[in-house]
C-alpha positions in Angstrom: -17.5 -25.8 -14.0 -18.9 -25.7 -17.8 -21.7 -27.0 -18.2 -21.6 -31.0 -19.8 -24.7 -30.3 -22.1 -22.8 -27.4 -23.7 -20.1 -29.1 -24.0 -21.4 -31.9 -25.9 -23.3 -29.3 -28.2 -20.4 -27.4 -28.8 -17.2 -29.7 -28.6 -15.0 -27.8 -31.6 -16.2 -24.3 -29.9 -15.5 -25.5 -26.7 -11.7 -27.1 -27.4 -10.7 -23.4 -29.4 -11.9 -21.2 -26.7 -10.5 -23.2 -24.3 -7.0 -22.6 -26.1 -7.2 -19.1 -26.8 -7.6 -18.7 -23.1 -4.6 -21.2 -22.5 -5.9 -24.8 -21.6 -5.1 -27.6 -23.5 -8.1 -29.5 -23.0 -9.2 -33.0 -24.2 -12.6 -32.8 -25.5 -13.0 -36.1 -27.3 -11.8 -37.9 -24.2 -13.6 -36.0 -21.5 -17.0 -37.1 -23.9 -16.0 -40.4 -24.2 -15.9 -40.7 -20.8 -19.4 -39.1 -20.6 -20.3 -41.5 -22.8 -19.7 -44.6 -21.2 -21.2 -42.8 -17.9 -24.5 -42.4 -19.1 -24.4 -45.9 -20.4 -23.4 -47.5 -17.4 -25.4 -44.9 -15.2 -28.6 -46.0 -17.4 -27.9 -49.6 -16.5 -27.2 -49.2 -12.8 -30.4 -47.9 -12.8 -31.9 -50.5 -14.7 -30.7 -52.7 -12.2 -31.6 -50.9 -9.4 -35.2 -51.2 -10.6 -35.4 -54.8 -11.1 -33.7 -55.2 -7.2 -36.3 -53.1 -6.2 -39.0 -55.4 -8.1 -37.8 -58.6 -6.5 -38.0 -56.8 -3.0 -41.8 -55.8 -3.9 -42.2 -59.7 -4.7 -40.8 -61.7 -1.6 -42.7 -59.2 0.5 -45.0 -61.3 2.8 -43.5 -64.9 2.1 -40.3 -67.2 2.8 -38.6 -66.0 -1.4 -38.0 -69.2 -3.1 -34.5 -70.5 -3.9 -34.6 -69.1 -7.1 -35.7 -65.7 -6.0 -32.8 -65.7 -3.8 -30.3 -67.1 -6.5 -31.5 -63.9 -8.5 -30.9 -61.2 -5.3 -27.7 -62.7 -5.2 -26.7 -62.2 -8.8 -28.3 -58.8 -8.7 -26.7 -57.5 -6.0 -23.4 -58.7 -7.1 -23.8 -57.7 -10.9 -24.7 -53.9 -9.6 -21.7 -53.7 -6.9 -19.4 -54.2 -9.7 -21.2 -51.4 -12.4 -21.6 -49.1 -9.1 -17.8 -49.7 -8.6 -17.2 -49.1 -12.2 -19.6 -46.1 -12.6 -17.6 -44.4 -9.7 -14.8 -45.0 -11.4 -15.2 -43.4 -14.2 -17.3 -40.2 -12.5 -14.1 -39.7 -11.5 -12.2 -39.5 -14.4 -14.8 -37.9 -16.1 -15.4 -35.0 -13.1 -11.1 -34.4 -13.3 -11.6 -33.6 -16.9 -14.7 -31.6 -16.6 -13.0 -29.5 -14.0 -10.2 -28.8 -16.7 -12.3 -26.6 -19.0 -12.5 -23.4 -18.5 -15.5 -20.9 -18.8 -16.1 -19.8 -21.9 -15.3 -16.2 -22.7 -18.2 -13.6 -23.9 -18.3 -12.5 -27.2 -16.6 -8.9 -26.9 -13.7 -10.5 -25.0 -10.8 -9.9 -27.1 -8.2 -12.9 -27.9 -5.0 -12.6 -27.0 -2.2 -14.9 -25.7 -0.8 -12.8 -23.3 -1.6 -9.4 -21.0 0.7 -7.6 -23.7 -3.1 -7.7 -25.9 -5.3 -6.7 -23.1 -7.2 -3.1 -24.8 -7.2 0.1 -23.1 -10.9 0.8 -23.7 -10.8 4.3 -21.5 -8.4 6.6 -19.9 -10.1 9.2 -17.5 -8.2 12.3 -16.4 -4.0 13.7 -16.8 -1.5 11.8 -15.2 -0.5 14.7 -12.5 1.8 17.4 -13.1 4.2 19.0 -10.1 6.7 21.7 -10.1 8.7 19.2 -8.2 10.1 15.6 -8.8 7.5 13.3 -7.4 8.5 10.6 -4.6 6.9 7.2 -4.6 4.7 6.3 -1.8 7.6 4.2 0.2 9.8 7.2 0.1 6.9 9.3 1.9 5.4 6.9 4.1 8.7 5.4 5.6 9.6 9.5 6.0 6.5 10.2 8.2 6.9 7.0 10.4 3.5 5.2 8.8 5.7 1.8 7.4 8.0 -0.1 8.7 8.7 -3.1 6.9 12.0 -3.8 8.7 10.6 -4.4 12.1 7.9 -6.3 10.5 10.6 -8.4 8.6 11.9 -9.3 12.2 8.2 -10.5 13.4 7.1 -12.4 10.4 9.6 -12.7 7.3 10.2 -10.1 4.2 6.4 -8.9 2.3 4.6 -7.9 5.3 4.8 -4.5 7.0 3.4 -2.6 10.1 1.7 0.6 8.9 1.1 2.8 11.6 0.1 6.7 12.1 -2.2 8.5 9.5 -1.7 5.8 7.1 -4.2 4.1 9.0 -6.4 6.6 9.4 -6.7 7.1 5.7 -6.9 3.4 5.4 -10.2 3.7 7.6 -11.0 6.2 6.4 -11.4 5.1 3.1 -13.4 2.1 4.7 -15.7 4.3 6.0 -16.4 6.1 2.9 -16.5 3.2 0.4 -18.9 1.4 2.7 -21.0 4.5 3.3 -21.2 4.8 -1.1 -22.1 1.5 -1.8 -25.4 1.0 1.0 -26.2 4.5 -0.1 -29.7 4.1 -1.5 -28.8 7.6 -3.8 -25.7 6.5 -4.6 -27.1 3.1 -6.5 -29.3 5.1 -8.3 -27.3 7.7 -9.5 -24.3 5.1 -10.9 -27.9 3.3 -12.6 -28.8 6.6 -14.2 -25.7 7.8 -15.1 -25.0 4.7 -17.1 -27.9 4.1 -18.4 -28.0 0.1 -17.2 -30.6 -2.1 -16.5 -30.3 -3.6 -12.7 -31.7 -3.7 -9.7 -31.0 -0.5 -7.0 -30.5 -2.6 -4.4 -27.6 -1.3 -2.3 -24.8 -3.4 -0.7 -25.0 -4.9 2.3 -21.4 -4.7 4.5 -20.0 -7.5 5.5 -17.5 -9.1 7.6 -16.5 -12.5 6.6 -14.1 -15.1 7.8 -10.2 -15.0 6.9 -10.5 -19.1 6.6 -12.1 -21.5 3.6 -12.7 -24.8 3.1 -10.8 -26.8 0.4 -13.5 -28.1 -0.8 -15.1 -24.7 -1.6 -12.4 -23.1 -2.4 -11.9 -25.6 -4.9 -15.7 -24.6 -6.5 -15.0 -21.0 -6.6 -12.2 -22.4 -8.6 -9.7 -19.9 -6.9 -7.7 -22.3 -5.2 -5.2 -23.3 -7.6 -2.4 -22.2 -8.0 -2.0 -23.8 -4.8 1.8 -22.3 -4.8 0.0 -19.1 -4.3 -1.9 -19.8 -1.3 -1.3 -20.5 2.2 -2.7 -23.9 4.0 -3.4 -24.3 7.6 -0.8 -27.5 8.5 -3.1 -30.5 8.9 -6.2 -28.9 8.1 -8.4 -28.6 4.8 -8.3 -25.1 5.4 -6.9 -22.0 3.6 -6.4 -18.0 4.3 -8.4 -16.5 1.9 -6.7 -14.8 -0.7 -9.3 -12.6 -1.6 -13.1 -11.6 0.0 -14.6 -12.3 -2.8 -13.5 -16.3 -2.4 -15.4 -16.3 0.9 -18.1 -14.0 0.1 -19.4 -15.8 -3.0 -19.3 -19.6 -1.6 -21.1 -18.7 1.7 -24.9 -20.0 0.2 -23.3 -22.9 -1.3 -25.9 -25.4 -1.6 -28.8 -23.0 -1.4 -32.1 -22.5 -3.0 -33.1 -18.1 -2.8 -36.8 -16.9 -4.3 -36.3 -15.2 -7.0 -37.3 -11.7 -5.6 -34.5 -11.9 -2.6 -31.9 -11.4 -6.0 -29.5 -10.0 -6.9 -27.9 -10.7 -3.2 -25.1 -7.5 -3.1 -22.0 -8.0 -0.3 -19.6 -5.4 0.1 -16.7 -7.6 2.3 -13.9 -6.2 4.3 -11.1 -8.5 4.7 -7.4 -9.2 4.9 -6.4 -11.1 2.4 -2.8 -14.1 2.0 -0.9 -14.7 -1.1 2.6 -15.9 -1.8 3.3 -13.7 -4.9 6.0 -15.3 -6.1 8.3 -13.9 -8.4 7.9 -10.4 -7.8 10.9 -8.3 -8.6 11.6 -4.6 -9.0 9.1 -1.5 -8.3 6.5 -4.1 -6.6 8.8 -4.8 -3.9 9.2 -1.4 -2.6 6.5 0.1 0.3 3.1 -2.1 0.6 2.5 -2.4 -3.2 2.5 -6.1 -3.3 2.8 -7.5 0.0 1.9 -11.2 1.3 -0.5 -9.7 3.5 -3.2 -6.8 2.2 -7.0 -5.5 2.9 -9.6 -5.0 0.4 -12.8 -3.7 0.2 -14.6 -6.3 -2.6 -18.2 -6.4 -4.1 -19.5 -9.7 -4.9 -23.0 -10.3 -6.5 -25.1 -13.3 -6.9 -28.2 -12.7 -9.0 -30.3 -14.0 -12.1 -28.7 -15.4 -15.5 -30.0 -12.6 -17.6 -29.0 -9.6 -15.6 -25.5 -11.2 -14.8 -23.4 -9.1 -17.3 -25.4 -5.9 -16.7 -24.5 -6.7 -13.3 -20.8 -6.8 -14.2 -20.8 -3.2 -16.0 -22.8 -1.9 -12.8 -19.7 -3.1 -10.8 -17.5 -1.3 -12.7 -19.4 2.0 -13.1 -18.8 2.1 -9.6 -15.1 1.4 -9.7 -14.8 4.1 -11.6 -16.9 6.4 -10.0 -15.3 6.0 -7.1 -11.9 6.5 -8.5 -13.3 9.8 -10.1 -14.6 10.9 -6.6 -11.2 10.7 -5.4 -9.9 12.8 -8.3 -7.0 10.1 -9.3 -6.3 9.4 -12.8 -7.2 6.0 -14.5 -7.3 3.7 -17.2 -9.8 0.9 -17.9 -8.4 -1.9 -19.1 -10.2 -5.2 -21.3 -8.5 -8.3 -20.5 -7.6 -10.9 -23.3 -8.5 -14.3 -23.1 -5.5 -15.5 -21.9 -5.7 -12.9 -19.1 -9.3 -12.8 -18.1 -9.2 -16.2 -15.9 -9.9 -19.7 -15.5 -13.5 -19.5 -14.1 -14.0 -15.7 -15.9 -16.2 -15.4 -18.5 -15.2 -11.7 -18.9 -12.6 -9.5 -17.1 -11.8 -5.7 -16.8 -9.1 -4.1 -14.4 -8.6 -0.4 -13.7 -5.3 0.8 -13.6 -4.6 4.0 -11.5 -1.8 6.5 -12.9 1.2 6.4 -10.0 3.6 9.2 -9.9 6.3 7.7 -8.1 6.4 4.9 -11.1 5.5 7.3 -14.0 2.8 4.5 -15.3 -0.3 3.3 -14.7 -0.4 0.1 -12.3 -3.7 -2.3 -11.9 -5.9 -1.1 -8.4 -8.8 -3.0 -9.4 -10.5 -6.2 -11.6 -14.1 -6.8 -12.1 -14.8 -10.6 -13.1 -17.9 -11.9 -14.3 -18.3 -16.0 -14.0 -21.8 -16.8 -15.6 -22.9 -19.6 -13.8 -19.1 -21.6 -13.7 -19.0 -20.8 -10.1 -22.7 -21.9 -9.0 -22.6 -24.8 -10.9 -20.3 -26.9 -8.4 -21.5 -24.8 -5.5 -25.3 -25.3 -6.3 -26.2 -21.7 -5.7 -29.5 -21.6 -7.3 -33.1 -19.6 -7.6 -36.1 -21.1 -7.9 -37.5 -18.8 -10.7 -41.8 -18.4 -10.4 -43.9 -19.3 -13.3 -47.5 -19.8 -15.2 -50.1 -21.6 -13.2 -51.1 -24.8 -14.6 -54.3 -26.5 -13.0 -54.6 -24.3 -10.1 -50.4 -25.4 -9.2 -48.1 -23.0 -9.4 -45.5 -23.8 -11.6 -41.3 -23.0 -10.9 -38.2 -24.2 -12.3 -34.1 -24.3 -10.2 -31.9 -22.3 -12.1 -28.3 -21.8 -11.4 -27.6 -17.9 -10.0 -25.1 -16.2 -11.9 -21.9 -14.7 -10.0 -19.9 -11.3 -10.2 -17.1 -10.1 -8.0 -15.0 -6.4 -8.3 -12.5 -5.1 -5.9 -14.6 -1.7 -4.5 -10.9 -0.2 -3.8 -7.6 -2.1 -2.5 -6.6 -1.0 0.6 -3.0 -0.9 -0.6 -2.9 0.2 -3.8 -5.6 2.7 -3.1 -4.2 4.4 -0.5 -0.1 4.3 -2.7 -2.1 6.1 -5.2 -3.5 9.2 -2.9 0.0 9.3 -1.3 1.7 9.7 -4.7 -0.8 11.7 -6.8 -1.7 14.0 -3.3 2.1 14.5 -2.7 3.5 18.2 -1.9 6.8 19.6 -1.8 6.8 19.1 1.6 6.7 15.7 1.6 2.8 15.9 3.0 -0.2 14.1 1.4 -3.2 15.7 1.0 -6.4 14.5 2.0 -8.9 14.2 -1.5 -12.0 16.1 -0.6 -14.4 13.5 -0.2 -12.1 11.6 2.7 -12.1 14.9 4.6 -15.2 14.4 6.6 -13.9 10.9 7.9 -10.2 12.6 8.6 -12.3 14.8 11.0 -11.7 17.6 8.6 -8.5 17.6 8.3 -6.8 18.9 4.7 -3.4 17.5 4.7 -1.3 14.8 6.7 
């Protein structure tokens, strides 16, 4: 969530930049209600102090009648401003939660993803002497999908892929894990880039398919809710993305400054409803209730947080240029970036079988939005006064980018690798982990 102090220094800033990303937010109300919480906050306190007093003062005696008299009026005049104060926390926290991050300055404003700007395009679309196939037409050939059998099992969107689909798909696990905790690799994307972060590599992880409401609610990815599935009877969710469990897992914890950034590269299967899809994004596994990903969170310091975010993406693209497939970097609008995204960028790889380019991966970068309500925080080091060191709690800042979708990234090899045949072939670098094979 936004910070309240902001908020009350900037209310007209706040209120416009709220709209342009498309929340209608109630400024004047939500500080009103701040208003009357610090006021009755100040006197619960008050009151809490004088209870305190008279406690320190019938210490050791039988308390007179008027001692108790007061105790009694005391007590019952800060039950009903506690009852009060919690009443309007709440009110006050349900409008807080309403406002969005604010977007960075280079963010452009836009109301819909019809303004995002195409800031890059690397490579041809590919050319063939033949008509190119999309990826359903070649993988339901060679036996590696069969959504109809899955259908049977489990309902339409979900597929069984089978064959050398899957081992390209671990294949390409393999490789993108072995890139990112590549010591070389880090510095390299640093120096070619010319960026200003730490070389620490990425450490693989693992994480559960499960989250809590609770924290799914402060990563702020919960809602739409429509889009998420709920375990019956349980305040617990599938995960609809790594980065949702990856980035909540140190909620309510304090790191040393030097243990930062913290890097994860996560490995998961990910649930969404994805309603409303029509057309091309129904055919093969190109939107499908069920995926994998491979995604890169970061939690690290408050001024290296948007370096951070353009290290993510250097290796998004640098990675997509490793496996030779046309791209297109894309900057999201305002109204497209996010609720909790302070800036957003998606890559957009060029698919044959469609004849356009179609998103593969984001990169969102949440300030400290996400840490706020999590209390993620470092304890930063500073001067020495009187021989006692001195340090101040600062909220972390949070990142997340998909390293390569385990979907999309694969429908992309299939179509741009495609022969006449109706073969794929393997992109160099993926050779080694295909035990050297060339083609499939």
């Amino acid at each position: 969530m936004l910070d309240i102090q902001y908020i009350r220094d900037n209310p007209e800033a706040v209120a416009e930049k709220s709209k342009q990303k498309g929340y209608e937010v109630d400024i004047p109300q939500l500080l009103g209600f701040d208003e009357e919480r610090r006021a009755l906050l100040t006197e619960v306190e008050s009151l809490r102090q004088k209870r305190n007093e008279l406690s320190s003062q019938m210490k050791g005696g039988k308390p007179s009648e008027e001692q108790i008299v007061q105790g009694r009026e005391l007590r019952e005049k800060l039950n009903d401003q506690e009852h009060k104060l919690d009443a309007i926390e709440e009110e006050f926290l349900v409008l807080l939660l309403k406002v969005p991050n604010m977007p960075v300055d280079d963010v452009p404003v836009g109301a819909t993803e019809e303004e995002n700007v195409i800031s890059k395009t690397v490579g041809e679309p590919t050319k063939f002497n033949f008509e190119p196939k999309n990826h359903a037409e070649i993988a339901e050939a060679k036996g590696w999908l069969d959504k109809e059998r899955a259908g049977k099992v489990t309902g339409s969107r979900f597929a069984y892929i089978k064959g050398d689909l899957v081992k390209l798909q671990f294949a390409i696990i393999q490789f993108v894990m072995d890139k990112l905790s590549d010591q070389a690799f880090i510095d390299e994307i640093i120096k070619d880039n010319n960026l200003q972060v730490s070389n620490k590599p990425f450490l693989p992880v693992l994480p559960p398919f499960l989250i809590r409401t609770d924290l799914y609610s402060a990563m702020d990815r919960l809602e739409p809710r429509d889009d998420r599935y709920k375990i019956q009877d349980e305040e617990l969710w599938l995960q609809g993305s790594a980065e949702h469990v990856l980035g909540s897992m140190h909620a309510n914890e304090v790191f040393a400054e030097e243990d930062l950034p913290v890097r994860y590269i996560g490995y998961a299967t990910s649930f969404r409803r994805e309603a409303g899809t029509y057309g091309k994004d129904m055919e093969g596994i190109f939107r499908m209730h069920q995926f994998d990903k491979l995604e890169m969170e970061s939690l690290g310091l408050a001024e290296a947080g948007l370096q951070e975010h353009l290290f993510m993406i250097a290796i998004q693209e640098k990675i997509m240029q490793l496996l030779d497939i046309p791209y297109q970097v894309l900057t999201k609008c305002t109204a497209d970036i996010g609720k909790p995204n302070a800036r957003g960028i998606d890559l957009e790889a060029w698919l044959p079988g469609q004849n356009k380019y179609r998103e593969t991966h984001t990169a969102d970068y949440m300030t400290d939005y996400q840490a706020r309500r999590l209390q993620t925080r470092v304890r930063r080091a500073g001067q020495e006064v009187e021989s006692f060191p001195v340090s101040k709690v600062q909220l972390i800042h949070t990142n997340d980018a998909t390293a390569l979708p385990l979907s999309r990234g694969p429908i992309a090899i299939i179509e741009n690798y495609q022969t006449a045949e109706g073969n794929v072939r393997i992109p160099d670098v993926l050779q080694p982990y295909m035990g050297g094979r060339t083609e499939i």
